[in-house]
C-alpha positions in Angstrom: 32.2 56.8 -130.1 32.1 52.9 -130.0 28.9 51.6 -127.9 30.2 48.1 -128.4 32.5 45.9 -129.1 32.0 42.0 -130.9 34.5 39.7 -130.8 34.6 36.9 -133.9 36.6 34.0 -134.6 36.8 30.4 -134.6 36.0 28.4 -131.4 39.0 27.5 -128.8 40.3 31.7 -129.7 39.1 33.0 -126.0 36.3 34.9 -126.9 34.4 34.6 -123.8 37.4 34.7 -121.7 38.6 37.8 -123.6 35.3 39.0 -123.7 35.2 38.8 -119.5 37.9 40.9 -118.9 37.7 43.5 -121.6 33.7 43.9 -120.2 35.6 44.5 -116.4 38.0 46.7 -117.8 35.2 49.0 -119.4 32.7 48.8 -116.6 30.6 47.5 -119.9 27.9 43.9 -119.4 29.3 41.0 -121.6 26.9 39.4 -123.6 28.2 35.5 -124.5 25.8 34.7 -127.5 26.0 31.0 -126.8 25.1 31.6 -123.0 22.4 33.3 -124.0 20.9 31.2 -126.5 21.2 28.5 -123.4 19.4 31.0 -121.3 16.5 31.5 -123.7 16.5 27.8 -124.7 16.8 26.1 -121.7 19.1 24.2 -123.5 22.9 23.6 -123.8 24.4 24.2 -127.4 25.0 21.2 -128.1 21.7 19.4 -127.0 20.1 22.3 -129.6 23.0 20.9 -132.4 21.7 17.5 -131.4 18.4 17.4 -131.6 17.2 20.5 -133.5 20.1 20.6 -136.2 22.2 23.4 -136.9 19.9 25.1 -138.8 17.5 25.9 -136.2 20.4 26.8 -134.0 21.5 29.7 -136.5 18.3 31.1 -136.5 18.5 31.1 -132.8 21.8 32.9 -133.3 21.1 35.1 -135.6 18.2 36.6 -133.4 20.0 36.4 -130.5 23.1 38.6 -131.9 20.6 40.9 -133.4 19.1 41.9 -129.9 22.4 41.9 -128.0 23.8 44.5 -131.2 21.0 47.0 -129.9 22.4 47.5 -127.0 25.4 49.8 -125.7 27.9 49.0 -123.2 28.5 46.0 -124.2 30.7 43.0 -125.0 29.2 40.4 -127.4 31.2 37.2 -127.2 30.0 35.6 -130.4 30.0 31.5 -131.7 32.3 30.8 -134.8 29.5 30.8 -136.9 27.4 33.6 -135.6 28.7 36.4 -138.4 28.8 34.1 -141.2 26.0 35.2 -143.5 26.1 38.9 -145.2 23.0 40.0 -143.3 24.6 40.4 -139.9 27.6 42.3 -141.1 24.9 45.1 -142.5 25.1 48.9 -142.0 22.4 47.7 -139.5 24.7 44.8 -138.3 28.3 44.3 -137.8 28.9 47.4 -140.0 27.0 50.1 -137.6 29.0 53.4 -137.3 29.4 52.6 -132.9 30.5 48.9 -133.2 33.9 47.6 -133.0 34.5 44.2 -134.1 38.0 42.7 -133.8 38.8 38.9 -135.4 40.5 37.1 -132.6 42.8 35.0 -135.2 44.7 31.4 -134.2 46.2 28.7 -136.5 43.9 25.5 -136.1 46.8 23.7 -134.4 46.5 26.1 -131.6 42.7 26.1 -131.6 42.6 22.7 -130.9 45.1 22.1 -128.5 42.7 24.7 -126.7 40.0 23.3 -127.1 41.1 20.0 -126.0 42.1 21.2 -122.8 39.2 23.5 -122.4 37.6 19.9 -121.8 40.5 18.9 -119.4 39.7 22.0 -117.6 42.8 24.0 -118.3 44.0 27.0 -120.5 41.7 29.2 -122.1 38.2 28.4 -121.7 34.8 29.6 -120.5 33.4 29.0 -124.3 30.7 26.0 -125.2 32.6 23.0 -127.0 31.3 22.6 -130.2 30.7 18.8 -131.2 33.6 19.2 -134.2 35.7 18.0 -131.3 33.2 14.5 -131.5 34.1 14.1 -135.1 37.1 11.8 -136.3 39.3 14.7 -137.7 38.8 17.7 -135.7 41.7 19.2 -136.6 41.1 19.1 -140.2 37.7 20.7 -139.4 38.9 23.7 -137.8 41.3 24.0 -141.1 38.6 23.6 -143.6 36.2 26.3 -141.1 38.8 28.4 -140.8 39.7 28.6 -144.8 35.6 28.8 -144.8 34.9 31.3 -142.6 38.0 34.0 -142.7 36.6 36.0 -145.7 33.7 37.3 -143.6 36.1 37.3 -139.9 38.2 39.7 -142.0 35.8 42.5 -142.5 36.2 42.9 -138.7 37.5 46.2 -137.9 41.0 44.6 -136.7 42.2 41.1 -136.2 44.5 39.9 -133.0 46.5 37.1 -133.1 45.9 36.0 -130.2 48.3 33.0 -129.8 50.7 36.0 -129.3 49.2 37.5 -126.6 48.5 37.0 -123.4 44.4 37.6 -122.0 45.3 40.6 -120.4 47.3 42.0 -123.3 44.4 40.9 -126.0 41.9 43.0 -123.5 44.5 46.0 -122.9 45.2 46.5 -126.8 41.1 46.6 -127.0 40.9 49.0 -124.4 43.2 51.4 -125.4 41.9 51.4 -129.1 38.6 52.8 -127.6 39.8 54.4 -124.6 37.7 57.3 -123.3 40.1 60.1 -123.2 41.6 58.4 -126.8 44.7 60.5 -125.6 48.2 58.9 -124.2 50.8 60.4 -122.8 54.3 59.0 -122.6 57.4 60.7 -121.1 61.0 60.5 -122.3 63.4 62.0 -119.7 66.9 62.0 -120.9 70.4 64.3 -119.7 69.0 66.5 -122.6 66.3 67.5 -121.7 62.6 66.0 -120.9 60.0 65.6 -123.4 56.5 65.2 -122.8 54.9 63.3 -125.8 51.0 63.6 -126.3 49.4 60.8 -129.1 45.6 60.9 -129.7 42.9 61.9 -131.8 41.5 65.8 -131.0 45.0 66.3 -128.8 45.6 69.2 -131.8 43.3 71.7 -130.5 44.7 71.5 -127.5 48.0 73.4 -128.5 47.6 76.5 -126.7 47.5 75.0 -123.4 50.3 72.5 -124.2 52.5 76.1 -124.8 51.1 77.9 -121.7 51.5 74.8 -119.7 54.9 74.5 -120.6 56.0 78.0 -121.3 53.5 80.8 -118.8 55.2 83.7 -119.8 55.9 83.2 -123.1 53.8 86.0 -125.7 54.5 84.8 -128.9 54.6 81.6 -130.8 56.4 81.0 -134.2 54.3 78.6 -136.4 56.3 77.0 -138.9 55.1 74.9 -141.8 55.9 74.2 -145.2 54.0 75.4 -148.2 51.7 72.4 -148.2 51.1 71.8 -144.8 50.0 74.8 -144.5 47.7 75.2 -147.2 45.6 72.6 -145.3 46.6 73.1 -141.1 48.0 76.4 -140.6 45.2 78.5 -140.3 43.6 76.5 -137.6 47.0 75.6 -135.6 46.8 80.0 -135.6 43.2 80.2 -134.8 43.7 77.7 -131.5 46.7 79.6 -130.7 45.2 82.7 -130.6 42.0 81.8 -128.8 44.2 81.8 -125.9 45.4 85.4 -125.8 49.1 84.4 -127.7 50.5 86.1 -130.2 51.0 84.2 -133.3 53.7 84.6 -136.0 53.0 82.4 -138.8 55.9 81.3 -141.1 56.2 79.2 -144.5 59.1 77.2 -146.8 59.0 75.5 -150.0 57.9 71.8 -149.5 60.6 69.6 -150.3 63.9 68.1 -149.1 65.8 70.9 -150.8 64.5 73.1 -148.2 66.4 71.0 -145.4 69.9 72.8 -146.6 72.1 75.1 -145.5 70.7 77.8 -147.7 66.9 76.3 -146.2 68.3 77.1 -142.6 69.5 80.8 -143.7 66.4 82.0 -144.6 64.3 80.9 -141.7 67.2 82.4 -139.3 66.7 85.8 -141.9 62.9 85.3 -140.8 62.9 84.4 -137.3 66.1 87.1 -136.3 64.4 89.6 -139.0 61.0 89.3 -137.0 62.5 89.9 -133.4 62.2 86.2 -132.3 62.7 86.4 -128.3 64.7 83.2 -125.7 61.3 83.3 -124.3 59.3 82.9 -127.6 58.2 79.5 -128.4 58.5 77.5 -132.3 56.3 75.1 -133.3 57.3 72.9 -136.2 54.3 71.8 -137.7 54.7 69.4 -140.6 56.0 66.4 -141.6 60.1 64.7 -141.0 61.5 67.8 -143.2 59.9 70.3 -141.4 61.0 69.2 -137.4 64.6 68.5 -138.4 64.8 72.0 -139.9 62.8 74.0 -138.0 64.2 71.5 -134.5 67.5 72.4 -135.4 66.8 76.4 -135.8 64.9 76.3 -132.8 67.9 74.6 -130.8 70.5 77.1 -132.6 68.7 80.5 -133.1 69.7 83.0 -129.9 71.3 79.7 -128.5 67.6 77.6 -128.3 64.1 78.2 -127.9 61.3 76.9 -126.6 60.2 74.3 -129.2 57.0 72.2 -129.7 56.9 69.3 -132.6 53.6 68.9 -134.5 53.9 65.9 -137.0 51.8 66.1 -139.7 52.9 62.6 -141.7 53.1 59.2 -140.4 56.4 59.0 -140.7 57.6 61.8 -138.9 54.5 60.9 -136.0 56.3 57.7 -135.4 59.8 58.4 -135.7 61.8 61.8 -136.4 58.9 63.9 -134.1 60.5 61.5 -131.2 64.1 61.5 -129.7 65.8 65.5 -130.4 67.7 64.3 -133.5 67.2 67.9 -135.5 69.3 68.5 -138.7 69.9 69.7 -142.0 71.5 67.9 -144.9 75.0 68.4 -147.0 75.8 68.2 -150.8 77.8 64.9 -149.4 75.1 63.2 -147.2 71.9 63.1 -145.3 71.8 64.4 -141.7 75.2 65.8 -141.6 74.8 68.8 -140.1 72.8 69.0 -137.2 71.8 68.7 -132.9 70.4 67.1 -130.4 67.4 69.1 -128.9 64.7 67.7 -127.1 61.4 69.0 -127.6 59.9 69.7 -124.1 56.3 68.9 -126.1 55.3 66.0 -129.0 51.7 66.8 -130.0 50.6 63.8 -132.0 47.2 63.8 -133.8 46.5 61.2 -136.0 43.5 63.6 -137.3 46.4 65.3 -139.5 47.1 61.8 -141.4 43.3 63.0 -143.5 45.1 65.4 -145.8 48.3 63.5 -145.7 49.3 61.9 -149.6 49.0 58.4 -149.9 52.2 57.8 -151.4 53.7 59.8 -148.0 51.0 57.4 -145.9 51.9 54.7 -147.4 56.0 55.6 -146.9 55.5 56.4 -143.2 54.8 52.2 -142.9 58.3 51.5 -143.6 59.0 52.9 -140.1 56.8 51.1 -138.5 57.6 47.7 -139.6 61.3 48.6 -139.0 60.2 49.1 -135.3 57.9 45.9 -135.0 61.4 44.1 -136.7 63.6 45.7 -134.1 61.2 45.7 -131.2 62.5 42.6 -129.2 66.0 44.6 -129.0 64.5 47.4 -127.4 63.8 48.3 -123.9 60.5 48.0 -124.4 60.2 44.4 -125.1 58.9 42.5 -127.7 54.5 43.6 -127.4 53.9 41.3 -130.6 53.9 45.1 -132.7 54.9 43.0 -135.8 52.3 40.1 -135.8 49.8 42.9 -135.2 50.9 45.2 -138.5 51.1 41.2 -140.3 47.7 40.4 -139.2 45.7 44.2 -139.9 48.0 45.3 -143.6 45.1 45.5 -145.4 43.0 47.3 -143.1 46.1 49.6 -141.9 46.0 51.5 -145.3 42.3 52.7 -144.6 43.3 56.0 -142.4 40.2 55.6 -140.3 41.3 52.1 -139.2 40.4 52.2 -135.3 43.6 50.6 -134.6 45.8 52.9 -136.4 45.9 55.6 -133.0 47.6 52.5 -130.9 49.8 51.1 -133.7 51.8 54.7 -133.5 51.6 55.0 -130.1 53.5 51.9 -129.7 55.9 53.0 -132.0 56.6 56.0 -130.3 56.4 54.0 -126.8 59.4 51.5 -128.7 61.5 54.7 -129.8 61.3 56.5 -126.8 62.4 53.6 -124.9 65.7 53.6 -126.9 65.9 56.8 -126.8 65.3 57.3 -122.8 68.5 54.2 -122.7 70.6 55.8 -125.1 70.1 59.8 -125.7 73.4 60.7 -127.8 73.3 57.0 -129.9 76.4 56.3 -128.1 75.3 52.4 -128.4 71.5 50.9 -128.5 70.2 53.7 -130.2 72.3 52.6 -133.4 69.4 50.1 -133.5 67.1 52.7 -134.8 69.6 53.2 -138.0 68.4 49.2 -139.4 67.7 50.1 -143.2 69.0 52.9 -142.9 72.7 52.6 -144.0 71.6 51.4 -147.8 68.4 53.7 -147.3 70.2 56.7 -146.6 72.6 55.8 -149.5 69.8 55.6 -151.9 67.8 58.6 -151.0 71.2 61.3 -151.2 71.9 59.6 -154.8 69.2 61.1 -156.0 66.1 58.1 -157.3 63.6 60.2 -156.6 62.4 58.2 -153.4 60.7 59.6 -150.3 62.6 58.8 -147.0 60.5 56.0 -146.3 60.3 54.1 -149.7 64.1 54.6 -149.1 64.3 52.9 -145.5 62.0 50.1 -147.0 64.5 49.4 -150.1 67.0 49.5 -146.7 65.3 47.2 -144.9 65.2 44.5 -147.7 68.9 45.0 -148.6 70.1 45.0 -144.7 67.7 41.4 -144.6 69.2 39.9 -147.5 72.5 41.0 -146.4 72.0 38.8 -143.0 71.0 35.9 -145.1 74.3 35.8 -147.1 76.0 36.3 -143.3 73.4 33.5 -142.1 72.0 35.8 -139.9 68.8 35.1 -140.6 67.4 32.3 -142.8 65.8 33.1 -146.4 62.1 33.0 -145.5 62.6 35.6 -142.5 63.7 38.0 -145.3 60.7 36.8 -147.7 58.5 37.4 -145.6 59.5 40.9 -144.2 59.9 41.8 -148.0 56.4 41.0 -148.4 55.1 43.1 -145.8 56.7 45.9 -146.8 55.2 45.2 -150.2 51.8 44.7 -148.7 52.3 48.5 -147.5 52.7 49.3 -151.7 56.7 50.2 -150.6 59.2 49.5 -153.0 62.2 46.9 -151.9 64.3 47.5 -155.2 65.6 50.6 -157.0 67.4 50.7 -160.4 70.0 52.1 -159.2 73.8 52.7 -159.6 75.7 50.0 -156.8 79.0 51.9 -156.8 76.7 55.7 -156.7 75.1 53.5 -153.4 78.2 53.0 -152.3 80.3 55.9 -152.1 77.5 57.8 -150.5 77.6 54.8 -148.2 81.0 55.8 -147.8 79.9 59.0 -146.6 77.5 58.1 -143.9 78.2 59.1 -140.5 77.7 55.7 -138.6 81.1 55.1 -139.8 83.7 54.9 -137.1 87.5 54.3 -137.7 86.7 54.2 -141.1 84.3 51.0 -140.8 81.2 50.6 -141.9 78.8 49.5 -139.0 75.1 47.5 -139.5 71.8 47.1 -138.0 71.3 43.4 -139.2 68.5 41.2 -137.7 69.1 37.8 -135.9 67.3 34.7 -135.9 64.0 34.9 -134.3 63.6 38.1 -134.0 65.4 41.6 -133.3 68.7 43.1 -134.6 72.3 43.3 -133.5 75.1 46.1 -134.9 77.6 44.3 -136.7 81.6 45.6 -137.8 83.5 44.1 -140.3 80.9 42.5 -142.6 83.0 41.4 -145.8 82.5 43.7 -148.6 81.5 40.6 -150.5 78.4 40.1 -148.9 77.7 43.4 -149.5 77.9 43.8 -152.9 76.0 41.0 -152.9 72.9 42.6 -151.3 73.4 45.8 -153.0 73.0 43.9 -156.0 69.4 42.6 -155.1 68.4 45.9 -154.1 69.6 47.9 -156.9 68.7 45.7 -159.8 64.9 47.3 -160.0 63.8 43.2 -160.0 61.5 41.6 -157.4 64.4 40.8 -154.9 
């Protein structure tokens, strides 16, 4: 459980200010190291600067930071240079177990146009003005600090770009990343059906009473899982179930795509018919994107539909298939073919599961993500600076115990079920969710051995560089989406076959009238479905994307 939260960064980022209204949010006592160093002083921080040096005020710092981390409860607002020295960022420091620290990042250009009017009295302000602003280049100063001081502001737990970002919205995102109940819930409502999604750590062992909740009279509960999924969760989703006086049949498939075929869907309907499954009976699909479109599209089928309860168990399928009632099964000609829309009355997401998860999967489950922060400013949800957020944390984002990885997927799921709730049956804006997917799609049913989300990210890159030969987009939007995808260790090329790619783009069921339709992005920022792009343009993207080169 965080006791505190430090906030670093260059002067001019709105610590303090931040730091104010995060402490009210929390009920928590801010502690403004450069206050407090005035308090014990008796002098103001730049009188100490003045006549003492900066030297002496470090020391000052150091020991004044050192007493304020002891504490709990509380907010530390800290000076730019306060946590530049390895000391203070000590398993005894920075790097305690129960302390948050977030970077609260700026380009110097912005810094300084805040700080200046910090001294005109307007904008951000409430911190001490450092006497860089006295010198004859102070702009070039907060360059040179920031290129200084960024390796030791990135060992902060997160960083926030905060010229993104509103005060509020800064204090909010730091809020809900160490929320007390740690558990959000977020409703979609749509003709089909409503669907109560549940995203936070420890929400897993609270399945039985998301099933009695939902479904009081139902007696037994199928748990469904593949092979390896359940070698790792099944036992305890049973044991949590069964604490609660249900009945619990447990059921298991091969792990692997292959299972998500017709032949797949005949065996579980053998098991699930062959055990006596009941309408008032209840599935839970516990695993990753394979296992809820399978077992979803049983559930919705089997005796005409059954209760049904998704349990992601991959990033991927936490952040996108778990959400929205697309169930399904592939065909020898495509992906998807075959399959339903059922909404799942409950969405239990526990990031916990992510632990056992592969990295290669983990790492796949990103491509999503950054589709959704690309998209985002499309959606009904607004643009919430998603994307800068993933840019600014990559590095940290692969660690699994990243604090900030509980509200990165709960504002995925808050983007897609805001499409969703517009647009149930894809009918228009939910097309928007299908950006990398026409190529990825493609890619994966020709058989190159890539996971769904390596596949979306090779997608993504060929849908970019298609926009730039339409001049959609310019050249460095692609680049640098390419390189965040990259970042995440996902591939943006296969060597592949173009005209393989492009028959089974042929066969993808976006087509209407026989026309292809797109998910392209737009200048700055979002995506808009396009019909009739010259095959041209195409071939040329297709080209990039299948050569197995850098792109």
């Amino acid at each position: 459980m965080v006791k505190r939260i430090v906030l670093v960064g260059l002067s001019g980022a709105g610590k303090s200010t931040v730091g104010a209204v995060l402490a009210e949010a929390l009920g928590w006592t801010l502690i403004d190291t450069d206050a407090e160093i005035e308090h014990v002083e008796r002098r103001t921080v730049p009188e100490i600067f003045g006549r003492s040096g900066e030297a002496a005020f470090r020391l000052i710092e150091r020991r004044v930071l050192s007493d304020a981390l002891e504490r709990s409860a509380v907010v530390i607002a800290t000076g730019g240079g306060a946590v530049i020295n390895d000391e203070i960022w000590s398993a005894g420091g920075l790097n305690q177990a129960d302390t948050l620290t977030a970077w609260l990042d700026a380009p110097p250009d912005a810094l300084f146009l805040r700080l200046v009017n910090q001294q005109h009295g307007v904008g951000v302000g409430g911190e001490a003005v450092r006497p860089l602003l006295q010198g004859d280049d102070p702009l070039s100063t907060l360059t040179e600090m920031r290129r200084d001081r960024a390796p030791y502001y990135r060992r902060a737990d997160m960083t926030i770009p905060v010229v993104t970002m509103e005060v509020a919205e800064v204090a909010r995102l730091l809020v809900e990343t160490v929320g007390p109940t740690g558990v959000r819930q977020i409703m979609l409502d749509v003709p089909g059906g409503a669907s109560r999604i549940q995203v936070g750590v420890g929400i897993r062992d609270q399945l039985a009473s998301v099933v009695s909740s939902c479904w009081p009279t139902a007696r037994t509960v199928w748990v469904v899982s593949d092979e390896q999924v359940a070698e790792h969760h099944l036992v305890p989703a049973i044991q949590t179930v069964e604490r609660a006086g249900i009945t619990v049949r447990p059921v298991t498939f091969p792990a692997g795509e292959a299972s998500k075929s017709l032949a797949g869907l005949g065996h579980l309907y053998d098991t699930l018919l062959g055990g006596g499954i009941e309408r008032s009976d209840v599935v839970v699909a516990l695993g990753g994107g394979v296992t809820g479109d399978l077992v979803g599209f049983a559930a919705a089928t089997v005796l005409r539909g059954v209760g049904l309860v998704q349990v992601p168990t991959s990033l991927l399928a936490m952040v996108d298939s778990s959400v929205g009632g697309k169930t399904g099964i592939n065909h020898p000609t495509g992906k998807n073919l075959i399959g339903a829309f059922y909404q799942p009355p409950e969405v239990v997401i526990d990031p916990t599961y992510l632990e056992t998860l592969p990295e290669r999967e983990y790492r796949a489950g990103w491509a999503e993500i950054i589709k959704h922060g690309l998209i985002e400013p499309s959606t009904p949800a607004g643009k919430s600076g998603l994307l800068e957020l993933i840019e600014a944390n990559a590095e940290s984002l692969l660690n699994r115990s990243s604090p900030l990885l509980p509200e990165i997927i709960r504002r995925n799921v808050e983007i897609k079920a805001s499409v969703v709730n517009a647009d149930e049956r894809e009918a228009g804006l939910r097309a928007i969710l299908n950006f990398g997917h026409t190529i990825g799609h493609a890619v994966e049913a020709a058989g190159y051995h890539l996971l769904h989300g390596e596949a979306v990210a090779v997608g993504l890159h060929g849908a970019m560089r298609l926009a730039v030969e339409l001049d959609r987009v310019d050249a460095i939007e692609a680049d640098k989406a390419r390189d965040l995808l990259k970042a995440f260790g996902l591939p943006v090329t296969v060597r592949a076959n173009p005209d393989e790619v492009r028959t089974y783009m042929r066969q993808d069921k976006k087509r209407m009238a026989g026309e292809q339709h797109w998910v392209l992005p737009v200048r700055h920022g979002g995506v808009a479905i396009e019909r009739g792009v010259p095959q041209a343009a195409v071939d040329s993207a297709l080209s990039v994307v299948t050569a197995g080169g850098s792109g």
